[in-house]
mmJSON file of the N, C-alpha and C atoms, coordinates in Angstrom:
{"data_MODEL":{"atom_site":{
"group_PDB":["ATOM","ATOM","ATOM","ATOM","ATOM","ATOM","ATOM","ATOM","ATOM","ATOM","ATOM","ATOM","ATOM","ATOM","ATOM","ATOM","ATOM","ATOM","ATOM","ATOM","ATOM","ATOM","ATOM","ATOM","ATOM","ATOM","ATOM","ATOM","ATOM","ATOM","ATOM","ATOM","ATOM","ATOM","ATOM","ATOM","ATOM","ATOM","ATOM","ATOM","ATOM","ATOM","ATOM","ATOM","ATOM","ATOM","ATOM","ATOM","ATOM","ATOM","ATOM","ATOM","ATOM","ATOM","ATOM","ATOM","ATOM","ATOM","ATOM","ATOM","ATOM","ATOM","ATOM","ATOM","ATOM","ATOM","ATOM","ATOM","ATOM","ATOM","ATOM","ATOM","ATOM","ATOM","ATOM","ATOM","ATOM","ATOM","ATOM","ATOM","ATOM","ATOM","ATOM","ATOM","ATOM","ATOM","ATOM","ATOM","ATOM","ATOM","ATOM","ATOM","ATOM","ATOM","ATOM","ATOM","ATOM","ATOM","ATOM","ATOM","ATOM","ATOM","ATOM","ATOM","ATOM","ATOM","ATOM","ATOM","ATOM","ATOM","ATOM","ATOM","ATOM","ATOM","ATOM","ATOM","ATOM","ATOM","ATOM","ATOM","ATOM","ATOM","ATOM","ATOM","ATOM","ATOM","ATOM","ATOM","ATOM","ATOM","ATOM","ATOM","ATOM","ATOM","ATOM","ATOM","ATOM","ATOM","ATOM","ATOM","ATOM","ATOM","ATOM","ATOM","ATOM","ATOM","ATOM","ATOM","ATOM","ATOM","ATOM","ATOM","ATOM","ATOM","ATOM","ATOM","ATOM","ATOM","ATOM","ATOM","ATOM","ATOM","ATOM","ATOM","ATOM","ATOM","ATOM","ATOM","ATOM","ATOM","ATOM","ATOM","ATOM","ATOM","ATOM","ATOM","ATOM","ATOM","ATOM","ATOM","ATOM","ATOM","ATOM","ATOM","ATOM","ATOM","ATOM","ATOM","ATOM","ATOM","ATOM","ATOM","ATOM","ATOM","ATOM","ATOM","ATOM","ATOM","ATOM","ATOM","ATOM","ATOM","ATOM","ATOM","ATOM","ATOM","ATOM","ATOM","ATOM","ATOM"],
"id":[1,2,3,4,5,6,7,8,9,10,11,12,13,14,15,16,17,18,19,20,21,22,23,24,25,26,27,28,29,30,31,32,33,34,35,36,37,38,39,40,41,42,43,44,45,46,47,48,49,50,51,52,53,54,55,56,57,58,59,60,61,62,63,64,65,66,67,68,69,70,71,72,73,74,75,76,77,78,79,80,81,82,83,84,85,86,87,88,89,90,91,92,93,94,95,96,97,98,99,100,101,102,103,104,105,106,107,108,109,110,111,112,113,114,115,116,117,118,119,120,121,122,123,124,125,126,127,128,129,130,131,132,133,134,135,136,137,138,139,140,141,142,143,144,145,146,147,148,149,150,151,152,153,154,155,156,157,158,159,160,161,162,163,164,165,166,167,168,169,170,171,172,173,174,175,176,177,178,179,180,181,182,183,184,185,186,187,188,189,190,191,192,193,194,195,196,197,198,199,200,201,202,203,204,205,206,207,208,209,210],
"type_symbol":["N","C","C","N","C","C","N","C","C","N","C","C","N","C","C","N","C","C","N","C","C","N","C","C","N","C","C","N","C","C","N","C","C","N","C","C","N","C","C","N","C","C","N","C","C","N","C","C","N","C","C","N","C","C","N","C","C","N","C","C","N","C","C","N","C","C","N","C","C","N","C","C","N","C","C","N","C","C","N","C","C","N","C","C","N","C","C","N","C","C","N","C","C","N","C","C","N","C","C","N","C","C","N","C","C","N","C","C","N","C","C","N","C","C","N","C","C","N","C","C","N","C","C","N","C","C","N","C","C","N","C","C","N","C","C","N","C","C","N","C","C","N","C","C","N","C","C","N","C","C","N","C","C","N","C","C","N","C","C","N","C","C","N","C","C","N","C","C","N","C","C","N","C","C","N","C","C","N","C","C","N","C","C","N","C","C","N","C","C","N","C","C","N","C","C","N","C","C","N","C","C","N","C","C","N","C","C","N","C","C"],
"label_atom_id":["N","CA","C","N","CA","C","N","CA","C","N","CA","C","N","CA","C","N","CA","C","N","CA","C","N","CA","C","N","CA","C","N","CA","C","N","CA","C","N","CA","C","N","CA","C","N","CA","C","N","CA","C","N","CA","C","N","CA","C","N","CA","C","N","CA","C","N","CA","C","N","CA","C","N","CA","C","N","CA","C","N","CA","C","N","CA","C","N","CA","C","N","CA","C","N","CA","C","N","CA","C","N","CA","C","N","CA","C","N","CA","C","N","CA","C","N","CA","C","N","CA","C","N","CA","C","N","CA","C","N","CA","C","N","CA","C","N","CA","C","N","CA","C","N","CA","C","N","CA","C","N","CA","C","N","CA","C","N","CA","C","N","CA","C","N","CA","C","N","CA","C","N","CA","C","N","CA","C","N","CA","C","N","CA","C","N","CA","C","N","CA","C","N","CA","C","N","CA","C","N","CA","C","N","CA","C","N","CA","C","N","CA","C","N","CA","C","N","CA","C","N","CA","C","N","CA","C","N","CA","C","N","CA","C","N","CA","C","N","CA","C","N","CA","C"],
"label_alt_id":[null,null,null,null,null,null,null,null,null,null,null,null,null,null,null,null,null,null,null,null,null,null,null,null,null,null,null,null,null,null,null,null,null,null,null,null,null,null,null,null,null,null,null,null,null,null,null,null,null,null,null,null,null,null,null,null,null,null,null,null,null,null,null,null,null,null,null,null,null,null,null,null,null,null,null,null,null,null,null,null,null,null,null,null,null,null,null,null,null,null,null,null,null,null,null,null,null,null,null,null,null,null,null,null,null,null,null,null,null,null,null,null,null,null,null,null,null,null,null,null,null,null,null,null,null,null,null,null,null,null,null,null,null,null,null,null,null,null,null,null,null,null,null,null,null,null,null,null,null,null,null,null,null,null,null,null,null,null,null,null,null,null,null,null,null,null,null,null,null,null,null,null,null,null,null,null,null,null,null,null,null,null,null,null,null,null,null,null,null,null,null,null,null,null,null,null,null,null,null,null,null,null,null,null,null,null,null,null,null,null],
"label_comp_id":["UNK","UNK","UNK","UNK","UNK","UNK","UNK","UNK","UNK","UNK","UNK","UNK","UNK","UNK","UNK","UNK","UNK","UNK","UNK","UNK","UNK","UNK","UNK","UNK","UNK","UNK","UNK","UNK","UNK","UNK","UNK","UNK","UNK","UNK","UNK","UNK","UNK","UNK","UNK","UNK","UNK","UNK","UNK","UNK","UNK","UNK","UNK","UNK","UNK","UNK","UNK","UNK","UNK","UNK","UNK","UNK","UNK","UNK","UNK","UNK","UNK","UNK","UNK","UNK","UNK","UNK","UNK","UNK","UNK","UNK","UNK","UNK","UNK","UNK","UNK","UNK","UNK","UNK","UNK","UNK","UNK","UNK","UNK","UNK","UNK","UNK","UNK","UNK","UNK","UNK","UNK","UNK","UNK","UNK","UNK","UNK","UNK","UNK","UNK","UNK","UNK","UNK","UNK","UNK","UNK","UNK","UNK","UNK","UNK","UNK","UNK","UNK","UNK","UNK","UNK","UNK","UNK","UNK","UNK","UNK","UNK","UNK","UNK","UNK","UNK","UNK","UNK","UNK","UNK","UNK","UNK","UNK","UNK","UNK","UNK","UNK","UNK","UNK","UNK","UNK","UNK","UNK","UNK","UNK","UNK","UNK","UNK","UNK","UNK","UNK","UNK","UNK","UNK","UNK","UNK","UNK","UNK","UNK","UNK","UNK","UNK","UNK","UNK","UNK","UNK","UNK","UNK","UNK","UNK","UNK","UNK","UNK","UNK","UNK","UNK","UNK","UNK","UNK","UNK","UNK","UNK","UNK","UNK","UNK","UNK","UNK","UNK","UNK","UNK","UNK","UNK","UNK","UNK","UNK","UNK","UNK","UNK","UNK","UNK","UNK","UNK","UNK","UNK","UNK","UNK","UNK","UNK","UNK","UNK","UNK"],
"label_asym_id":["A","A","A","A","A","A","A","A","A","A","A","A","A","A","A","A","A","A","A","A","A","A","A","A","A","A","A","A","A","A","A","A","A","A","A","A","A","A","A","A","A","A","A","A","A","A","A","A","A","A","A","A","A","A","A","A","A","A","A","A","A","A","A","A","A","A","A","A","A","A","A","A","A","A","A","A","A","A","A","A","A","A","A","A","A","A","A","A","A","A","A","A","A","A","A","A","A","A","A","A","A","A","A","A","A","A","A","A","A","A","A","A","A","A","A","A","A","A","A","A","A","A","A","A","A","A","A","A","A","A","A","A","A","A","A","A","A","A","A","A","A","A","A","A","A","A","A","A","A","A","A","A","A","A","A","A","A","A","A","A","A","A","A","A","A","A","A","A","A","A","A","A","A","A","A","A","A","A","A","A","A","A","A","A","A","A","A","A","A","A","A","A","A","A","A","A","A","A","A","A","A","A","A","A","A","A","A","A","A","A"],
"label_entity_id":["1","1","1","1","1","1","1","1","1","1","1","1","1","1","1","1","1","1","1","1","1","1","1","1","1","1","1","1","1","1","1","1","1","1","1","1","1","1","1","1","1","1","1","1","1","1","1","1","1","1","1","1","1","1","1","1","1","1","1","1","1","1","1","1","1","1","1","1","1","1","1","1","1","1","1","1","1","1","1","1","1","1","1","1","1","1","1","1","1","1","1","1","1","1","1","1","1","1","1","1","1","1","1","1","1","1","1","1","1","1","1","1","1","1","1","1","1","1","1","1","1","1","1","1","1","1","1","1","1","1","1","1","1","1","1","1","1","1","1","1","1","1","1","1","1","1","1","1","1","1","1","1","1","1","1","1","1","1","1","1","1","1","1","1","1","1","1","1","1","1","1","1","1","1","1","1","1","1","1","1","1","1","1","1","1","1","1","1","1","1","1","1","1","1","1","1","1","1","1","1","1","1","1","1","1","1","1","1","1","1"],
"label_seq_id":[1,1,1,2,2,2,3,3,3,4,4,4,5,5,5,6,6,6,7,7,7,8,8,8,9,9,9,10,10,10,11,11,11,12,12,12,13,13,13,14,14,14,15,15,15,16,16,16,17,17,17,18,18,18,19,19,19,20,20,20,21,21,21,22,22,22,23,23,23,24,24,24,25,25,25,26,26,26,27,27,27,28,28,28,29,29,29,30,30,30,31,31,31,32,32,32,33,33,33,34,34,34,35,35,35,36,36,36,37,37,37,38,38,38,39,39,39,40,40,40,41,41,41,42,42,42,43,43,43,44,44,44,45,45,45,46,46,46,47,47,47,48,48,48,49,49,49,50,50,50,51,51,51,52,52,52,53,53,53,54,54,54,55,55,55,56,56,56,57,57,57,58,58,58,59,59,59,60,60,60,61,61,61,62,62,62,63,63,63,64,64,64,65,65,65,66,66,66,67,67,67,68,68,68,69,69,69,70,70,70],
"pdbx_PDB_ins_code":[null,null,null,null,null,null,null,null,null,null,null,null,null,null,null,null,null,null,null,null,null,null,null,null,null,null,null,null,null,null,null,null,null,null,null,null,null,null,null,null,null,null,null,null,null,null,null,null,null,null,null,null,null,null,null,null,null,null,null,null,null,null,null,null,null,null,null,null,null,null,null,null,null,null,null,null,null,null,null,null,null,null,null,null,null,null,null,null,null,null,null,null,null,null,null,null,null,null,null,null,null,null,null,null,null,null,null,null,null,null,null,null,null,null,null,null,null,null,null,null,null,null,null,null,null,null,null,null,null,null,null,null,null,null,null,null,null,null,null,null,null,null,null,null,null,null,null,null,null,null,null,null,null,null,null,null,null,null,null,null,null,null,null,null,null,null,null,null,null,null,null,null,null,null,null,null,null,null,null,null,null,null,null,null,null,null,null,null,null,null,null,null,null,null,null,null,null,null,null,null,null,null,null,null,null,null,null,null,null,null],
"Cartn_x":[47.775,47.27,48.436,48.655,49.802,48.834,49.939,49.472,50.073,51.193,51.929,52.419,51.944,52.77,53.851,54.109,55.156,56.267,55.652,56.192,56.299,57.052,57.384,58.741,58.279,59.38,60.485,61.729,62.761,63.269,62.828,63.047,63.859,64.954,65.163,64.8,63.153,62.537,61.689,61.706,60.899,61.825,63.365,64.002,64.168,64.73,64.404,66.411,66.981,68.681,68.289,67.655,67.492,66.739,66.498,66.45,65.987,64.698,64.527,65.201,66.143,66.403,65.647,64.722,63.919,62.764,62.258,61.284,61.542,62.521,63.172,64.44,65.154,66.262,66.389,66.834,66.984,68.735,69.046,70.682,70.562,71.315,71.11,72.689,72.556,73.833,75.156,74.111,75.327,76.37,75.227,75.259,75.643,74.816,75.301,73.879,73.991,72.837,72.26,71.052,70.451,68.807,68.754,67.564,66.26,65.331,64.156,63.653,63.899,63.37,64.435,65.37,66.766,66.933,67.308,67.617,69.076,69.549,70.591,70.076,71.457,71.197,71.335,71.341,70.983,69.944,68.949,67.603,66.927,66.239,65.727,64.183,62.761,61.875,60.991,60.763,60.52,58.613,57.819,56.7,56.226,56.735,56.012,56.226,57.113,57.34,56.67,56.644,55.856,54.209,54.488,52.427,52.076,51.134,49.912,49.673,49.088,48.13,47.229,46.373,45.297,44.163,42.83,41.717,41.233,40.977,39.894,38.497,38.375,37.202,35.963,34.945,33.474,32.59,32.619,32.343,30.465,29.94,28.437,27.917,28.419,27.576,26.896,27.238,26.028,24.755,24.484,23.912,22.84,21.982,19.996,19.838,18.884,18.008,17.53,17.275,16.583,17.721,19.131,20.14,19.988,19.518,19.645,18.691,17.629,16.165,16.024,15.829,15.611,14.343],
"Cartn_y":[87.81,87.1,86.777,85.756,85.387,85.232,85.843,85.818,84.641,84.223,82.965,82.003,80.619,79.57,79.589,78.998,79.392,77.878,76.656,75.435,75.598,76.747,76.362,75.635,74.455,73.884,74.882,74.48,75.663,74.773,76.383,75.978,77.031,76.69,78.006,78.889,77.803,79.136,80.097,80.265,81.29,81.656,81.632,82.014,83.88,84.478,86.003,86.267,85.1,85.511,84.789,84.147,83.965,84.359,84.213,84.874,83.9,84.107,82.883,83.114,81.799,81.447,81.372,80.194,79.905,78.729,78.016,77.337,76.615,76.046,75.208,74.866,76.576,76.889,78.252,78.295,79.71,80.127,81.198,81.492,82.273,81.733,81.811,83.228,84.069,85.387,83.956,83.318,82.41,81.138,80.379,79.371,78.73,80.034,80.059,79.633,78.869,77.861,76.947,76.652,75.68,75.378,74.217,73.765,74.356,74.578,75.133,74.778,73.284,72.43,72.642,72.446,72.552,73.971,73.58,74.261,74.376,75.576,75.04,76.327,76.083,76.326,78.035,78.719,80.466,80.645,79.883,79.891,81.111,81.897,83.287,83.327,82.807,83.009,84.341,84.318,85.501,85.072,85.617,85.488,85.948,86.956,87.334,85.997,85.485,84.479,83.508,82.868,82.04,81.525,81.237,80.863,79.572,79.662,79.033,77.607,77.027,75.882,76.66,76.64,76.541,75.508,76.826,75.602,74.624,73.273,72.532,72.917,72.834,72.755,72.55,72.772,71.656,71.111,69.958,69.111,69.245,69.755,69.861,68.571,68.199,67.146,66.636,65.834,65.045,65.79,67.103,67.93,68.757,68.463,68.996,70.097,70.624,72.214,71.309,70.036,69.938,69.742,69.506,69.638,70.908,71.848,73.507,73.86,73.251,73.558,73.027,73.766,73.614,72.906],
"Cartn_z":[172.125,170.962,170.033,169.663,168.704,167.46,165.983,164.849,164.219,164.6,163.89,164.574,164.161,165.202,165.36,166.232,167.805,166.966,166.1,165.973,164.535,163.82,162.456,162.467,160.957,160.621,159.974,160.233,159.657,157.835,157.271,155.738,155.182,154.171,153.367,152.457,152.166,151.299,152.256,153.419,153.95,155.069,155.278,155.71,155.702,156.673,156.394,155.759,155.916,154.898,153.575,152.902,151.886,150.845,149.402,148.353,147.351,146.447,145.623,144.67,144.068,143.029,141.571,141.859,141.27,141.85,141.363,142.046,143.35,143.04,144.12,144.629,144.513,145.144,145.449,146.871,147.334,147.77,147.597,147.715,149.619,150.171,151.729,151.462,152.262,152.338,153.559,153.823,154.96,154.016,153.461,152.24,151.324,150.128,149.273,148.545,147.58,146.831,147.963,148.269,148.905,148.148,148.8,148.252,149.383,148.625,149.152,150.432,150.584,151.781,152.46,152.726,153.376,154.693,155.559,156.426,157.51,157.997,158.474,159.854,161.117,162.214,162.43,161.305,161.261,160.646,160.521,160.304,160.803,160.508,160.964,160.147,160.858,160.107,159.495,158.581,157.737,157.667,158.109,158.26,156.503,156.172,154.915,153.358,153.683,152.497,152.594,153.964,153.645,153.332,152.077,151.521,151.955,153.153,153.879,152.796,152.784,152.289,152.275,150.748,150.725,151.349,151.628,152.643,151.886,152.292,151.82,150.956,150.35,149.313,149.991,149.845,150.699,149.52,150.187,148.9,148.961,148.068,147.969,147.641,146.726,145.32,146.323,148.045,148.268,148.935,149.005,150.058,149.07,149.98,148.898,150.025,149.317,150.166,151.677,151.836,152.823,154.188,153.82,154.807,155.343,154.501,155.293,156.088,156.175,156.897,158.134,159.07,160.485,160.963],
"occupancy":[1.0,1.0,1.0,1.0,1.0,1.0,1.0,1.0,1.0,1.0,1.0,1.0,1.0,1.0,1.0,1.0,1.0,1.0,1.0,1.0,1.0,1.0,1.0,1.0,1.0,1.0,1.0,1.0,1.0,1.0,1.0,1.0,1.0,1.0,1.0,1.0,1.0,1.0,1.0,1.0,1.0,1.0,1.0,1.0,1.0,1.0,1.0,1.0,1.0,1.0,1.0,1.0,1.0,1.0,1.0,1.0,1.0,1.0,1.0,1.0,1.0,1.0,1.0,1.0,1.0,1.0,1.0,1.0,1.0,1.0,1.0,1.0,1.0,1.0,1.0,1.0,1.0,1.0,1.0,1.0,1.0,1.0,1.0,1.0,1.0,1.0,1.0,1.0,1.0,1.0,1.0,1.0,1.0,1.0,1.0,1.0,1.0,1.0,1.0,1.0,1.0,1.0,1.0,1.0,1.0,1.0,1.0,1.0,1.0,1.0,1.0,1.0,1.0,1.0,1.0,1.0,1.0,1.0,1.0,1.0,1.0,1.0,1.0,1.0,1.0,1.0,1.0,1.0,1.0,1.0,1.0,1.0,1.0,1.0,1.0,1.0,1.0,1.0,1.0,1.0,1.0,1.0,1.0,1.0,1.0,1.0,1.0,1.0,1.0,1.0,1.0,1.0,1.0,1.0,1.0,1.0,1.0,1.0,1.0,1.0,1.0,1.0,1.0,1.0,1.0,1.0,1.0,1.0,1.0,1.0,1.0,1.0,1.0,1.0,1.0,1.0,1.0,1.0,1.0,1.0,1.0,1.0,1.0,1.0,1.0,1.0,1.0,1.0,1.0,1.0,1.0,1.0,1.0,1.0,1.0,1.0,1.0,1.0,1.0,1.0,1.0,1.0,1.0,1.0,1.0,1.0,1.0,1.0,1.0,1.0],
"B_iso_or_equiv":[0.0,0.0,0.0,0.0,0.0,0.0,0.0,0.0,0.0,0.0,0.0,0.0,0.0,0.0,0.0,0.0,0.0,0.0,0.0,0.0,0.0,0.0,0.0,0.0,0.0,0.0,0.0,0.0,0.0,0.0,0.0,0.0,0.0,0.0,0.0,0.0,0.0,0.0,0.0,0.0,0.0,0.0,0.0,0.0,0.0,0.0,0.0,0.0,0.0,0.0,0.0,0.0,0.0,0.0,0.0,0.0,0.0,0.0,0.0,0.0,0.0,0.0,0.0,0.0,0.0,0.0,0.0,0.0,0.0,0.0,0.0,0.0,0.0,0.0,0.0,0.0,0.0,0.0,0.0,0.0,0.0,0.0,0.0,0.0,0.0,0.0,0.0,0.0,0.0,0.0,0.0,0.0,0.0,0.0,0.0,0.0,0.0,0.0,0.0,0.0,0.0,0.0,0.0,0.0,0.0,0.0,0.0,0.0,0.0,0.0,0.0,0.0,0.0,0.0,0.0,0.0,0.0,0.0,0.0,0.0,0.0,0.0,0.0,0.0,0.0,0.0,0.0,0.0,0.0,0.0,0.0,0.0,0.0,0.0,0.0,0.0,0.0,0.0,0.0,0.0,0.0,0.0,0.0,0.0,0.0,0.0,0.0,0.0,0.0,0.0,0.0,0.0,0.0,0.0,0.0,0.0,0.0,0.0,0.0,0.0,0.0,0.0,0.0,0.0,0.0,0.0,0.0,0.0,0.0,0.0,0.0,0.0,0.0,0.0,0.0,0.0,0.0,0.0,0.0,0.0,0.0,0.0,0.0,0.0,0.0,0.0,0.0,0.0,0.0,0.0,0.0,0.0,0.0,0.0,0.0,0.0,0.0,0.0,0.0,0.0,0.0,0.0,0.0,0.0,0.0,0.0,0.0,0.0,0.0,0.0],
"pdbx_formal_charge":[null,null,null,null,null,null,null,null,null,null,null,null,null,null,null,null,null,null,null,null,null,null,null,null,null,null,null,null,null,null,null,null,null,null,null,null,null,null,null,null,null,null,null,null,null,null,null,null,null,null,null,null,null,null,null,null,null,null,null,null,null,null,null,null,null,null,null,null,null,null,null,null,null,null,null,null,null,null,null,null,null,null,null,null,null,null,null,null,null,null,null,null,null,null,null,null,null,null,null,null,null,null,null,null,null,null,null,null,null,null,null,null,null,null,null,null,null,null,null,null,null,null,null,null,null,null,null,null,null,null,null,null,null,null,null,null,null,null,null,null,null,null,null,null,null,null,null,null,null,null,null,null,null,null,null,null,null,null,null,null,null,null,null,null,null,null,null,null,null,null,null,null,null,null,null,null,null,null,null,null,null,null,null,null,null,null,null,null,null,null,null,null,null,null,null,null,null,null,null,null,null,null,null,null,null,null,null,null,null,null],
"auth_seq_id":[1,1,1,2,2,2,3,3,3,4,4,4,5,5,5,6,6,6,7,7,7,8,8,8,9,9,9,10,10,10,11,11,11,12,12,12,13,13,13,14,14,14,15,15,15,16,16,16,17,17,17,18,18,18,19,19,19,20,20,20,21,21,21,22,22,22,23,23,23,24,24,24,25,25,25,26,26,26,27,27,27,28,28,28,29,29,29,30,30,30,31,31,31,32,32,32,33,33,33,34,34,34,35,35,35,36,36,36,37,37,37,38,38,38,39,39,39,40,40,40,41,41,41,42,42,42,43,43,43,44,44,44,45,45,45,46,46,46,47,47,47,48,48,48,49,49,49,50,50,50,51,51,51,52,52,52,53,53,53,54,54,54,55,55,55,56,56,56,57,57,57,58,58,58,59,59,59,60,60,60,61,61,61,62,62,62,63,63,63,64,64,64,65,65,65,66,66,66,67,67,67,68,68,68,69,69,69,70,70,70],
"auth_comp_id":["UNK","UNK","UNK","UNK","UNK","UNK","UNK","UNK","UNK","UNK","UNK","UNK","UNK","UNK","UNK","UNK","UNK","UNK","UNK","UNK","UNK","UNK","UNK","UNK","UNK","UNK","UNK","UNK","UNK","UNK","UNK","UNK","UNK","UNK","UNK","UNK","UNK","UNK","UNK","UNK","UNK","UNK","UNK","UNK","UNK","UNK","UNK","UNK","UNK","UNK","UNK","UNK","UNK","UNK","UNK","UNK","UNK","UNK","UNK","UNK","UNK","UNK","UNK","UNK","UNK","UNK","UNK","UNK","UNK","UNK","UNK","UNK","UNK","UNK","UNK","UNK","UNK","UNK","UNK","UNK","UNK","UNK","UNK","UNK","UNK","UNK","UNK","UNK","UNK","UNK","UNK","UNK","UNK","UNK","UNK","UNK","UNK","UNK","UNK","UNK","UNK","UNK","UNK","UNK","UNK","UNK","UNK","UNK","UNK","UNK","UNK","UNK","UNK","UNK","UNK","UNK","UNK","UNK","UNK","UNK","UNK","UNK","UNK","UNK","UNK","UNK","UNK","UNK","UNK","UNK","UNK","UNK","UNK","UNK","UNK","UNK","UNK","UNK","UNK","UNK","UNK","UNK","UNK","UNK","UNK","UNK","UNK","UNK","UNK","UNK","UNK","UNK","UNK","UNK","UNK","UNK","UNK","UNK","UNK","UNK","UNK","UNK","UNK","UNK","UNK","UNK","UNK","UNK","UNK","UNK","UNK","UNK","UNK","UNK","UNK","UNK","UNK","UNK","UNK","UNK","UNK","UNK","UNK","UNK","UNK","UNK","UNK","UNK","UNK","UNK","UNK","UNK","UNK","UNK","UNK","UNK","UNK","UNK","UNK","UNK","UNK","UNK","UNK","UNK","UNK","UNK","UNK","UNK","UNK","UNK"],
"auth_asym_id":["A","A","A","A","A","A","A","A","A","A","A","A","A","A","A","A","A","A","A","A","A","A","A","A","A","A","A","A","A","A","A","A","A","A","A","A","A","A","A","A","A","A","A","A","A","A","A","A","A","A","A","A","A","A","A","A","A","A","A","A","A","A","A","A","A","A","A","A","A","A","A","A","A","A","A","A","A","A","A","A","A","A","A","A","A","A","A","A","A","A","A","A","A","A","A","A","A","A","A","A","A","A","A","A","A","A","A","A","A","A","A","A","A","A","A","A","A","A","A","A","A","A","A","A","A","A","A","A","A","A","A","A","A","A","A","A","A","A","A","A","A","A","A","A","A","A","A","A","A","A","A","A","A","A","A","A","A","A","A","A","A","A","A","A","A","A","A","A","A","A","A","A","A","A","A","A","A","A","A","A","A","A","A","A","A","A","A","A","A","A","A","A","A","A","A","A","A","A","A","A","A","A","A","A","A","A","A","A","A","A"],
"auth_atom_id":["N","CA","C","N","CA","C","N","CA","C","N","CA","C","N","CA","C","N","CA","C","N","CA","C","N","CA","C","N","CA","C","N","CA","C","N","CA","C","N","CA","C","N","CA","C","N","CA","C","N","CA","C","N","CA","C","N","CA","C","N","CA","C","N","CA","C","N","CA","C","N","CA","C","N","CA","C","N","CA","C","N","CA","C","N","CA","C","N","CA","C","N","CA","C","N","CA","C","N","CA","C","N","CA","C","N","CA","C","N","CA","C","N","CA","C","N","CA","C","N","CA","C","N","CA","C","N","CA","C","N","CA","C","N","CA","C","N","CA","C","N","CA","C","N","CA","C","N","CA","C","N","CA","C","N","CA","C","N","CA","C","N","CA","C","N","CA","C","N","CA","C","N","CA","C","N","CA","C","N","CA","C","N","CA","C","N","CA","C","N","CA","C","N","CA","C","N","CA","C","N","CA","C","N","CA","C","N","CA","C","N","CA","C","N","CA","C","N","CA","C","N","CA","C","N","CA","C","N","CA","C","N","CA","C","N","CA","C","N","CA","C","N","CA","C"],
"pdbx_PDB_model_num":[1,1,1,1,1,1,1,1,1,1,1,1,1,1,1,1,1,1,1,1,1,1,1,1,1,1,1,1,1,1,1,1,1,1,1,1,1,1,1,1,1,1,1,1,1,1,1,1,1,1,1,1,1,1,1,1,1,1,1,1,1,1,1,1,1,1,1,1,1,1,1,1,1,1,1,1,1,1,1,1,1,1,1,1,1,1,1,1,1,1,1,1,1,1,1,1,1,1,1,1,1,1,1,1,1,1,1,1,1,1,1,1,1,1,1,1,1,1,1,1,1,1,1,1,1,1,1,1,1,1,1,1,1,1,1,1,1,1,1,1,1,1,1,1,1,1,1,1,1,1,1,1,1,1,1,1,1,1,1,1,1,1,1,1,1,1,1,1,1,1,1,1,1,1,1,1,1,1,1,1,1,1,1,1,1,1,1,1,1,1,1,1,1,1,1,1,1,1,1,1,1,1,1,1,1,1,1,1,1,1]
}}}
């Protein structure tokens, strides 16, 4: 069973050598300063940093009691 895709894009904010700066810069130990999106070829993914997308919403407003009834 795999817990994490196998096809992550490589980033330096969820890199496992880097470190947040601040919003949108992380300091790489290889680096130095890099930008959040930015990646280079000692990329090492760090499963715990990176935050998911939140799910989709479900949109009610058009849906009455009688959609639920069998």
């Amino acid at each position: 069973m795999k817990l994490f895709q196998t096809s992550i894009e490589p980033r330096c904010a969820y890199c496992a050598k880097g470190r947040e700066l601040d919003q949108d810069q992380v300091v790489c130990s290889k680096k130095g300063v890099m930008s959040g999106g930015s990646s280079c070829p000692s990329f090492r993914y760090d499963p715990l940093k990176r935050v998911p997308p939140r799910p989709a919403k479900l949109s009610t407003v058009s849906l009455s009691d009688e959609d639920f009834k069998l």
